[in-house]
DRENPA-3360 file (N, C-alpha, C; in nm, 2 decimals, always signed):
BEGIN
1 = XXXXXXXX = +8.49/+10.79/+12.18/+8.45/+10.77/+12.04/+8.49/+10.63/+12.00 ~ +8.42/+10.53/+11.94/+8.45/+10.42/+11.90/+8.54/+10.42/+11.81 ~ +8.57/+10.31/+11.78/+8.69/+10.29/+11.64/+8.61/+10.23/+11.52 ~ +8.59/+10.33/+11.42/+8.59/+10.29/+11.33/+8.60/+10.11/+11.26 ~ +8.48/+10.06/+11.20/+8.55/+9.93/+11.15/+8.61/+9.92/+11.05 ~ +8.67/+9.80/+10.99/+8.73/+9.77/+10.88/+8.64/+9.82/+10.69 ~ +8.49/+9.83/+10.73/+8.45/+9.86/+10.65/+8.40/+9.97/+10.58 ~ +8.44/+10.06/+10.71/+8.41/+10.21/+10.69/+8.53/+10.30/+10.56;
9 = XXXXXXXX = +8.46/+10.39/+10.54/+8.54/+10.44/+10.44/+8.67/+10.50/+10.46 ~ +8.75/+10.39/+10.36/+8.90/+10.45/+10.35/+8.98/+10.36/+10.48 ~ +8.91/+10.30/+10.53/+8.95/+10.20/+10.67/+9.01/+10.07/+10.57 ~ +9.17/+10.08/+10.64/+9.24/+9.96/+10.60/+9.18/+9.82/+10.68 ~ +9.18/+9.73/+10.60/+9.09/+9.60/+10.72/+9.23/+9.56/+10.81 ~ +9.13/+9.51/+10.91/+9.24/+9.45/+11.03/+9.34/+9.28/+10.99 ~ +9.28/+9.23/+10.90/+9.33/+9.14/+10.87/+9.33/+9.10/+10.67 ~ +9.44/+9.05/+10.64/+9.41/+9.01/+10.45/+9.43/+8.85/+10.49;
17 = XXXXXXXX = +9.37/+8.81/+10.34/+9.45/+8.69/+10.29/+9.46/+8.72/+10.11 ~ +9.58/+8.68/+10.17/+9.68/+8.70/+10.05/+9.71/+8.61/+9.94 ~ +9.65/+8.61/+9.84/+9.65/+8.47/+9.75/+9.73/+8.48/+9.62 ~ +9.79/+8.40/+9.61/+9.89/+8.38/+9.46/+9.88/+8.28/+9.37 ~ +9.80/+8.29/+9.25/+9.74/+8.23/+9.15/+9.84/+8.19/+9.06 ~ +9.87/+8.03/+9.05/+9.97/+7.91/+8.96/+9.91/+7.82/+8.95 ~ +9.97/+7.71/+8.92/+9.98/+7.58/+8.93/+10.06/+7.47/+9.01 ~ +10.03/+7.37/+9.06/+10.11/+7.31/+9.16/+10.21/+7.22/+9.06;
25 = XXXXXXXX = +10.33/+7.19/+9.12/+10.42/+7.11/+9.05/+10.56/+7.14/+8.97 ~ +10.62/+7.05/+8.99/+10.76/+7.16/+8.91/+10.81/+7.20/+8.80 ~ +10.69/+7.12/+8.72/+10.73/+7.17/+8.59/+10.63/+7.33/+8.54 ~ +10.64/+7.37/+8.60/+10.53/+7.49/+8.57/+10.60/+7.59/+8.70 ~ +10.65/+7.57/+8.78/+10.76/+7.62/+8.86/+10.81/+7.80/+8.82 ~ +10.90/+7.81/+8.70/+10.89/+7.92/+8.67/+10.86/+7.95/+8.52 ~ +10.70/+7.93/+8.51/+10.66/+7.92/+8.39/+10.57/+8.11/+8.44 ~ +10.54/+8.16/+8.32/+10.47/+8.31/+8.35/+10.35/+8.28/+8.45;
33 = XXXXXXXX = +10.24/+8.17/+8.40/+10.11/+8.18/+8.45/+10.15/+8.13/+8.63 ~ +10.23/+8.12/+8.69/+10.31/+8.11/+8.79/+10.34/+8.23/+8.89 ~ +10.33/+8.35/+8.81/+10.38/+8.45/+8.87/+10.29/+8.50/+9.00 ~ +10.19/+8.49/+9.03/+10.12/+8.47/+9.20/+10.23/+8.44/+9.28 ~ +10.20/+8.27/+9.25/+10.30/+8.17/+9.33/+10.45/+8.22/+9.42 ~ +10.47/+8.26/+9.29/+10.62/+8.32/+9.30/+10.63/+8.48/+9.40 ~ +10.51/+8.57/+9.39/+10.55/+8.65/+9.39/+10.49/+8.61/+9.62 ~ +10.36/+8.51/+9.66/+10.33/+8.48/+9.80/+10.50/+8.44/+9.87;
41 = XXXXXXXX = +10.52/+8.34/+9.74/+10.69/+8.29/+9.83/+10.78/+8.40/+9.82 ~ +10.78/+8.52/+9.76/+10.88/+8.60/+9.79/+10.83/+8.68/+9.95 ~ +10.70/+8.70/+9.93/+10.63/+8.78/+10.08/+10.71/+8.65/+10.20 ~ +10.66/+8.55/+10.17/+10.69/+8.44/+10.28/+10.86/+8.46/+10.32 ~ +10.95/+8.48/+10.22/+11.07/+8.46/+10.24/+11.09/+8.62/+10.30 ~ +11.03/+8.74/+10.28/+11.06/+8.81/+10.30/+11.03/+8.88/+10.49 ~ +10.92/+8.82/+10.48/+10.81/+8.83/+10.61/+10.87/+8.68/+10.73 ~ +10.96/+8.60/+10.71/+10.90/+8.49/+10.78/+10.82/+8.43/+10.80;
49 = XXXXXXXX = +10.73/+8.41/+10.67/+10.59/+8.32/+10.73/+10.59/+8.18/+10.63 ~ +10.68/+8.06/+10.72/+10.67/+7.95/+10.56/+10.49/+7.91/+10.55 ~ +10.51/+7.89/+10.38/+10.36/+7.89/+10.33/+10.38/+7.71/+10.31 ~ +10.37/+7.66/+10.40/+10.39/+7.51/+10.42/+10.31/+7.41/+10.50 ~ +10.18/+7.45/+10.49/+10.07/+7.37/+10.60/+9.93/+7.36/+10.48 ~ +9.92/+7.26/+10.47/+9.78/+7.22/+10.35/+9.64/+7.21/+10.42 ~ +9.58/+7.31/+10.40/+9.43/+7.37/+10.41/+9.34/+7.42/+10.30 ~ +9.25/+7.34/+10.30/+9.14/+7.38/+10.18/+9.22/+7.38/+10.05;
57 = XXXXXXXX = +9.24/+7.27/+10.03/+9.36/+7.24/+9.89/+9.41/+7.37/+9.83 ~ +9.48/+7.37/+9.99/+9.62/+7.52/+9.96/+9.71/+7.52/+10.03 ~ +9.83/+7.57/+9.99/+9.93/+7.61/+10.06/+9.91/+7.65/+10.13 ~ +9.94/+7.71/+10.27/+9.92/+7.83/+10.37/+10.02/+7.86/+10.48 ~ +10.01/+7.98/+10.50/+10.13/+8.04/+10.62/+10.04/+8.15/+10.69 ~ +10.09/+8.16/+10.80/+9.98/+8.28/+10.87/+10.07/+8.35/+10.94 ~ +10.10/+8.52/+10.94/+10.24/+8.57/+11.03/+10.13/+8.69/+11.04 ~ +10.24/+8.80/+11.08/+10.21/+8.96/+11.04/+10.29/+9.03/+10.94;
65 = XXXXXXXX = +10.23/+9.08/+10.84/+10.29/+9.17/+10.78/+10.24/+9.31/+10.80 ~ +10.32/+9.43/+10.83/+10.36/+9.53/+10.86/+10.23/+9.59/+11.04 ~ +10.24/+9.48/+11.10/+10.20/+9.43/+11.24/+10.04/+9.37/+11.19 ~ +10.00/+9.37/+11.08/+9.85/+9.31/+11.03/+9.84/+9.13/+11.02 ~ +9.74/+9.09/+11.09/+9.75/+8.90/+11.07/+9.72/+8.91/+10.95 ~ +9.80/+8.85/+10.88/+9.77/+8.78/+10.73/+9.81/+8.62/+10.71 ~ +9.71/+8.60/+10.57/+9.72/+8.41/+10.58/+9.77/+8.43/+10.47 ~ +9.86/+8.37/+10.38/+9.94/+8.36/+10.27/+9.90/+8.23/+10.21;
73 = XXXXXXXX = +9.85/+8.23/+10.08/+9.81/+8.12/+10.01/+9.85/+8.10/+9.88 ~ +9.82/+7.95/+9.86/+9.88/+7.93/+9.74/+9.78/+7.77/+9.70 ~ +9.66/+7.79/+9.59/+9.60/+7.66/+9.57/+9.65/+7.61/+9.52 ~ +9.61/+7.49/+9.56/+9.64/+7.31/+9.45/+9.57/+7.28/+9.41 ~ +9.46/+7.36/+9.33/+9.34/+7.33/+9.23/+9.39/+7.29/+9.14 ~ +9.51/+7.39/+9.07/+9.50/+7.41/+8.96/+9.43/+7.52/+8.89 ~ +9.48/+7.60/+8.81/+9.41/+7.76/+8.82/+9.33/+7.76/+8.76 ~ +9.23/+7.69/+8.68/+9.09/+7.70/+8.69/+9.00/+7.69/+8.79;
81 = XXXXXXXX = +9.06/+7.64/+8.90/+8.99/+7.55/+8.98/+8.98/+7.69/+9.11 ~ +9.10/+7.81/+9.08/+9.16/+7.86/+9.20/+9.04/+7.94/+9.31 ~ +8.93/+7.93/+9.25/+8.79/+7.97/+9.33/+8.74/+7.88/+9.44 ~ +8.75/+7.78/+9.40/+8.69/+7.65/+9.55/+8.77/+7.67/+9.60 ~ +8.91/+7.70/+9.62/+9.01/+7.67/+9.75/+9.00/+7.84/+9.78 ~ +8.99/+7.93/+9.72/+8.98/+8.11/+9.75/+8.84/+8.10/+9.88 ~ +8.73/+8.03/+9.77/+8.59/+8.03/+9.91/+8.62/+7.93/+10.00 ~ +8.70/+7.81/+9.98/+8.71/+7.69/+10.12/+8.80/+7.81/+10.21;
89 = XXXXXXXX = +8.84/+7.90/+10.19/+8.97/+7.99/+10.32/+8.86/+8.04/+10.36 ~ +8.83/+8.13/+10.30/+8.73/+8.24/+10.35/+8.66/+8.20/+10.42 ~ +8.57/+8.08/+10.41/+8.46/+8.03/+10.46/+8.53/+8.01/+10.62 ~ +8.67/+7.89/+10.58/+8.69/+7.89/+10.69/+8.80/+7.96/+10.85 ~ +8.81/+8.06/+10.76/+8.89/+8.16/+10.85/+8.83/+8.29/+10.86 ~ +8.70/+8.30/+10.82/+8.62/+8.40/+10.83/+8.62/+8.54/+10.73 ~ +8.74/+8.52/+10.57/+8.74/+8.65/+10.56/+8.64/+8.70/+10.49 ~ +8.60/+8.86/+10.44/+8.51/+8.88/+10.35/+8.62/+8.95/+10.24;
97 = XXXXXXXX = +8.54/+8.93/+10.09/+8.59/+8.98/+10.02/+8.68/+9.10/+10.05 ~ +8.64/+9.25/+10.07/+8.76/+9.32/+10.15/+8.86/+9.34/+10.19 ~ +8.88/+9.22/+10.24/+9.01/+9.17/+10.24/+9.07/+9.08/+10.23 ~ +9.05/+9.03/+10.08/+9.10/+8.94/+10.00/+9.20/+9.07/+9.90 ~ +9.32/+8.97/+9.87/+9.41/+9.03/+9.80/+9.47/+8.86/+9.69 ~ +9.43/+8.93/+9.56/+9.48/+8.80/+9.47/+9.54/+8.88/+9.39 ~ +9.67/+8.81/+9.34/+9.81/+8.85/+9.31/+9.80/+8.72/+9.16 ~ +9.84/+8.76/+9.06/+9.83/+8.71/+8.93/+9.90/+8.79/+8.85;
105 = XXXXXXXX = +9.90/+8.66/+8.71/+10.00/+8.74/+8.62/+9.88/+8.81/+8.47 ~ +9.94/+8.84/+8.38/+9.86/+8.91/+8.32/+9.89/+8.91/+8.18 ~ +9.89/+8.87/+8.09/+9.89/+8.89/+7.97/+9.86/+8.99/+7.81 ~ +9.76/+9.11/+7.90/+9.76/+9.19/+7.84/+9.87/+9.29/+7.86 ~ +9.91/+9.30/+7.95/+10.04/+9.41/+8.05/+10.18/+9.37/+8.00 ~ +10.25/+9.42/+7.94/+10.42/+9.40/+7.95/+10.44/+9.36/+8.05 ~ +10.60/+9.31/+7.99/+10.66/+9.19/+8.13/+10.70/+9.36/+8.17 ~ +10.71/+9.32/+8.35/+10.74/+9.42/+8.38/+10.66/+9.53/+8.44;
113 = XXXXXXXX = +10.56/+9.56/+8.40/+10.41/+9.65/+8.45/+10.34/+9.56/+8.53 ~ +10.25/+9.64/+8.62/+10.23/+9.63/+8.75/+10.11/+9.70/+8.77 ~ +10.01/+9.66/+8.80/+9.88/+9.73/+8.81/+9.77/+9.72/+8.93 ~ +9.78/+9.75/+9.04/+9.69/+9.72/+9.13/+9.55/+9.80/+9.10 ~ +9.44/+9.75/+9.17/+9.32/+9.76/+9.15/+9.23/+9.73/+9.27 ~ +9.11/+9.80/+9.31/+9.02/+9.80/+9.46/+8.91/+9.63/+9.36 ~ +8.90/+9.65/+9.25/+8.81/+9.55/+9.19/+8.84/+9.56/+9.02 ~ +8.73/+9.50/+9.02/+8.73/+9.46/+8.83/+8.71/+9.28/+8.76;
121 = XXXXXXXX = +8.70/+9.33/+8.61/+8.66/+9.19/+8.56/+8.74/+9.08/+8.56 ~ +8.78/+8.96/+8.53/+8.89/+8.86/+8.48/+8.97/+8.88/+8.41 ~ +8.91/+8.99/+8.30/+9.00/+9.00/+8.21/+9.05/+8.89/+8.10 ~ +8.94/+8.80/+8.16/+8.99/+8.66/+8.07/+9.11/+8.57/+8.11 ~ +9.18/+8.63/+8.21/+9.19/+8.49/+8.32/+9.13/+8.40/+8.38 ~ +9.15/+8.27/+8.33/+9.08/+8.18/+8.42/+9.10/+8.15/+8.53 ~ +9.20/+8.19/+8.57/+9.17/+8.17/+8.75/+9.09/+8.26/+8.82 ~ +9.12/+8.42/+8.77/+9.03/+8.51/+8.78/+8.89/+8.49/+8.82;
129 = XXXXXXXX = +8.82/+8.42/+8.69/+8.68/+8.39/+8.63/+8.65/+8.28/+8.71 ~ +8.74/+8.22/+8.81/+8.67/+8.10/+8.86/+8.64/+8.16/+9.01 ~ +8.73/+8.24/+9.06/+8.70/+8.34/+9.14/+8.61/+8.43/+9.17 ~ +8.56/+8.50/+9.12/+8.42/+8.58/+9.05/+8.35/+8.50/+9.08 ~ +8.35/+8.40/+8.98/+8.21/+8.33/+9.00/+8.16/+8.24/+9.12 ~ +8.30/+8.19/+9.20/+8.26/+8.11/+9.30/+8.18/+8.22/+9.44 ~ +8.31/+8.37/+9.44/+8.23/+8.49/+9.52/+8.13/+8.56/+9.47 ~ +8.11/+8.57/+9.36/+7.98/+8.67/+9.31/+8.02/+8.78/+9.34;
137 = XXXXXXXX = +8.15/+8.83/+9.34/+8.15/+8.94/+9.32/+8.29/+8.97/+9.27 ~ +8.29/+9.09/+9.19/+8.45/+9.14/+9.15/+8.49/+9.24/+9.22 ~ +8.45/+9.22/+9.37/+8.52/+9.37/+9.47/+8.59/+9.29/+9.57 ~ +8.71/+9.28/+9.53/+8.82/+9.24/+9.59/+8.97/+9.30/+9.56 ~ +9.08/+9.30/+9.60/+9.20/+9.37/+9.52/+9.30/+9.27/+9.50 ~ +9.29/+9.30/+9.35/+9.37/+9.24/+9.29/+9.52/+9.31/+9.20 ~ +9.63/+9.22/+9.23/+9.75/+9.29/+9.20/+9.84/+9.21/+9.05 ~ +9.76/+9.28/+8.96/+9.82/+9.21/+8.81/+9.96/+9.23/+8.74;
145 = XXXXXXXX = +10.05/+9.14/+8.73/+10.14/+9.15/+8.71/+10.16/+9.08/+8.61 ~ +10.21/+9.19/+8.50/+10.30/+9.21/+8.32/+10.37/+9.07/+8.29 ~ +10.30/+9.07/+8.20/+10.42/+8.89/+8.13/+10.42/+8.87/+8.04 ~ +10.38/+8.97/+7.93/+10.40/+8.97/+7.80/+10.53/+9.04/+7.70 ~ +10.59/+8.89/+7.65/+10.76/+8.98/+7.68/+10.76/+9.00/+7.50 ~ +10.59/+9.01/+7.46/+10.67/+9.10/+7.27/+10.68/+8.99/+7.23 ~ +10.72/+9.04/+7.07/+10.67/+8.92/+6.95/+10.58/+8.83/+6.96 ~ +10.57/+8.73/+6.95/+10.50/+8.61/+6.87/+10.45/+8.52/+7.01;
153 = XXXXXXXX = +10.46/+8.60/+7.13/+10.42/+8.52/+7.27/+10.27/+8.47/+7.27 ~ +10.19/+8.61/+7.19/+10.07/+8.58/+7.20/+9.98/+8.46/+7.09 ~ +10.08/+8.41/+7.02/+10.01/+8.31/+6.91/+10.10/+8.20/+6.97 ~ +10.14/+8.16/+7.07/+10.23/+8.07/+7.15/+10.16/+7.98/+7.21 ~ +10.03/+7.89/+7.21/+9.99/+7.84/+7.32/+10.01/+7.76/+7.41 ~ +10.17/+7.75/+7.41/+10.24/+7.71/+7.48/+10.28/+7.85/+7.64 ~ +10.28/+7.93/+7.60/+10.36/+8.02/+7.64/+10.37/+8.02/+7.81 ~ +10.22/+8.03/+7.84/+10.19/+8.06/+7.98/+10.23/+7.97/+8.08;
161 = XXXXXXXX = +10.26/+7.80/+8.00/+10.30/+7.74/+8.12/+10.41/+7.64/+8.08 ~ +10.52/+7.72/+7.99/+10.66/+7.67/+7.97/+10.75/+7.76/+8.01 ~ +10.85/+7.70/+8.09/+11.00/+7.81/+8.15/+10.99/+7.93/+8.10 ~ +11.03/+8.06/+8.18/+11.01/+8.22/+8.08/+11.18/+8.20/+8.05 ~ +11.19/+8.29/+7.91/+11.29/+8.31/+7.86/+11.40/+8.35/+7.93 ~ +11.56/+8.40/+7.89/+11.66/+8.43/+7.99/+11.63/+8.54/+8.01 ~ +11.55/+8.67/+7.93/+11.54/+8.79/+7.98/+11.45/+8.82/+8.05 ~ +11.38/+8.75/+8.07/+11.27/+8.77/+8.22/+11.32/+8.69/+8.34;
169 = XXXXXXXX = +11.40/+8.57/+8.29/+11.44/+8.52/+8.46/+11.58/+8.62/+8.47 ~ +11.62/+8.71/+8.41/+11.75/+8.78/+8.44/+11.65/+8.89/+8.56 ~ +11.55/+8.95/+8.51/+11.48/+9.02/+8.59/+11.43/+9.00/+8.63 ~ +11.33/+8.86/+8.67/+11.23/+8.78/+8.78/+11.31/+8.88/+8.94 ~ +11.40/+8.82/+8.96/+11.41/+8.86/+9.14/+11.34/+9.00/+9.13 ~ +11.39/+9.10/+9.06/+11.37/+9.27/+9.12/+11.20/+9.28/+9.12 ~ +11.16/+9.21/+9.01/+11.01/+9.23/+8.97/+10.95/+9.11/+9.10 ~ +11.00/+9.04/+9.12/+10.93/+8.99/+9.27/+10.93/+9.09/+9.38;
177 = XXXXXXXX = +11.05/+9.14/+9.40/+11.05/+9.24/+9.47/+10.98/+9.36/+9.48 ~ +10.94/+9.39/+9.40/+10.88/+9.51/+9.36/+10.73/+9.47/+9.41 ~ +10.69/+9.39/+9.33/+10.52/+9.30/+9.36/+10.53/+9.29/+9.50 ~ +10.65/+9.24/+9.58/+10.62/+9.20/+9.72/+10.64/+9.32/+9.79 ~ +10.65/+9.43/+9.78/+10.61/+9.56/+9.81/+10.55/+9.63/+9.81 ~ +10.47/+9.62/+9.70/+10.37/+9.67/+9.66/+10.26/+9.61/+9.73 ~ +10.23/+9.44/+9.73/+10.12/+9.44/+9.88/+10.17/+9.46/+10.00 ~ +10.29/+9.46/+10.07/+10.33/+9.54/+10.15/+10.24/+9.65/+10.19;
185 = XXXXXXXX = +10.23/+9.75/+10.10/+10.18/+9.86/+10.09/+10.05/+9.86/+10.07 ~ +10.02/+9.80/+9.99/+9.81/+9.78/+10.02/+9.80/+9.73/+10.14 ~ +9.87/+9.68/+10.25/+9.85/+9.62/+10.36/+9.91/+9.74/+10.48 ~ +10.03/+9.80/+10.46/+10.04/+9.92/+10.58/+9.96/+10.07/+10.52 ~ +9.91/+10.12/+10.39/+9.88/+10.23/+10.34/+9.75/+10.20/+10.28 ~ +9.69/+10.13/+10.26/+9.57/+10.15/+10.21/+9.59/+10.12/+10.07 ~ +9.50/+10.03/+9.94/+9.48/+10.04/+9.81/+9.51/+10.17/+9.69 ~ +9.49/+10.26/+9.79/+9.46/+10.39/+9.69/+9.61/+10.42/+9.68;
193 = XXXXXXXX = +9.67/+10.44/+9.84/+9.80/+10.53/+9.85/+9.91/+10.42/+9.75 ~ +9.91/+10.29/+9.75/+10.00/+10.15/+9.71/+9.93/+10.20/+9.55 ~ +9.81/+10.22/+9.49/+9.81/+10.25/+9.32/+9.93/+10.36/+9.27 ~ +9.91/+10.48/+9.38/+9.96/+10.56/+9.39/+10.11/+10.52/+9.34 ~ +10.19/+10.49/+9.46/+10.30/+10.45/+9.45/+10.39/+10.35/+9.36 ~ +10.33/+10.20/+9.33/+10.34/+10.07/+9.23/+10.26/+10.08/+9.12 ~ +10.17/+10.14/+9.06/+10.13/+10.12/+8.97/+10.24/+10.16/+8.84 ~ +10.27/+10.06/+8.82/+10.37/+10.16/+8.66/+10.36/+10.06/+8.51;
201 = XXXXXXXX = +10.41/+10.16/+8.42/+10.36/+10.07/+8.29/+10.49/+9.95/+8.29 ~ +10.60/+9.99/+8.33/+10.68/+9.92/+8.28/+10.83/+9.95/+8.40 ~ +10.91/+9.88/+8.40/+11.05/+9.90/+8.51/+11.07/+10.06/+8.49 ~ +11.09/+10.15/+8.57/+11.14/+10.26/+8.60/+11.03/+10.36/+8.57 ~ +10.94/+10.32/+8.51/+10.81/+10.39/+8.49/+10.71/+10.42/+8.60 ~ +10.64/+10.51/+8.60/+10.57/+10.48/+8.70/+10.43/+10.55/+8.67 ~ +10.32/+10.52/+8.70/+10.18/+10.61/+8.70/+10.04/+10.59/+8.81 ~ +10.00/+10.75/+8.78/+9.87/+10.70/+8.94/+9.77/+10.65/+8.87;
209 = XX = +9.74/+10.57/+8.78/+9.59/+10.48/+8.72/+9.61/+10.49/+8.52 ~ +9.49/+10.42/+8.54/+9.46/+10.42/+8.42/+9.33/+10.54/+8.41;
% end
């Protein structure tokens, strides 16, 4: 009996690339719209794979996580831009949407909540939207993570790319942690079993979807 390919139903693909949507530079370092970035470098530190070689104006690292080849990325577009460097990988490492996994922060979601997804719209992220548009398509999995920490954040437009407050970098590490587990898990269990398990509204919460 042959084996099954990566695109058959409910078949985990044999390989991801793993993308985390920021900005390059250090003043934007640990600003919210950062939280991608932050959360590839926690996989890297966690996995062994430094994300330190510049390819297709990106960051990149390439190891195994949970025995699967994965490429770990991080563009230097600039997050409007984070679509040309998403299609410059793909194009040249071969992946197809499918196994693309982009990791972002989110604005509509409390700090703290955690939402994976098989596809879907932008949502009105523009790094999102530049992505979409450069693949033409929104079937890819994406892992949105909470950064809306209450009151007056949302008439801020500053917000997204100044230092986060002391009560979110008091809990930045566990919420990395948790994100870097959760693709973990879309990567040894499949999208559905990892919604299953990470999807929650908020820290200690937990739910199977929307």
């Amino acid at each position: 009996m042959s084996e099954a390919g990566p695109e058959a139903a409910g078949a985990i693909p044999r390989k991801f690339l793993i993308v985390g949507l920021g900005n390059p530079g250090r003043r934007y370092e640990l600003s919210p719209h950062n939280m991608g970035f932050m959360v590839v470098d926690r996989l890297a530190a966690g996995c062994g794979i430094p994300v330190n070689r510049a390819l297709a104006r990106s960051l990149v690292g390439e190891g195994l996580i949970a025995g699967v080849p994965v490429m770990l990325a991080k563009p230097l577009t600039y997050m409007n831009l984070s679509g040309e460097a998403v299609q410059a990988l793909m194009q040249r490492k071969g992946f197809a949407p499918s196994e693309l996994i982009v990791i972002y922060d989110d604005h509509d979601l409390p700090w703290g909540a955690l939402r994976i997804r098989p596809r879907g719209s932008a949502g009105g992220h523009h790094g999102m939207e530049s992505i979409i548009e450069v693949l033409e398509t929104e079937d890819f999995i994406r892992v949105r993570l909470g950064i809306d920490p209450g009151g007056d954040s949302r008439a801020d437009p500053e917000f997204l790319l100044s230092p986060m407050g002391p009560r979110q970098r008091e809990q930045l590490p566990g919420f990395l942690d948790y994100a870097a587990q959760a693709v973990v898990a879309i990567i040894s269990e499949g999208v559905e079993k990892a919604m299953t398990r990470f999807n929650r509204r908020a820290p200690g919460q937990t739910e199977e979807g929307e």
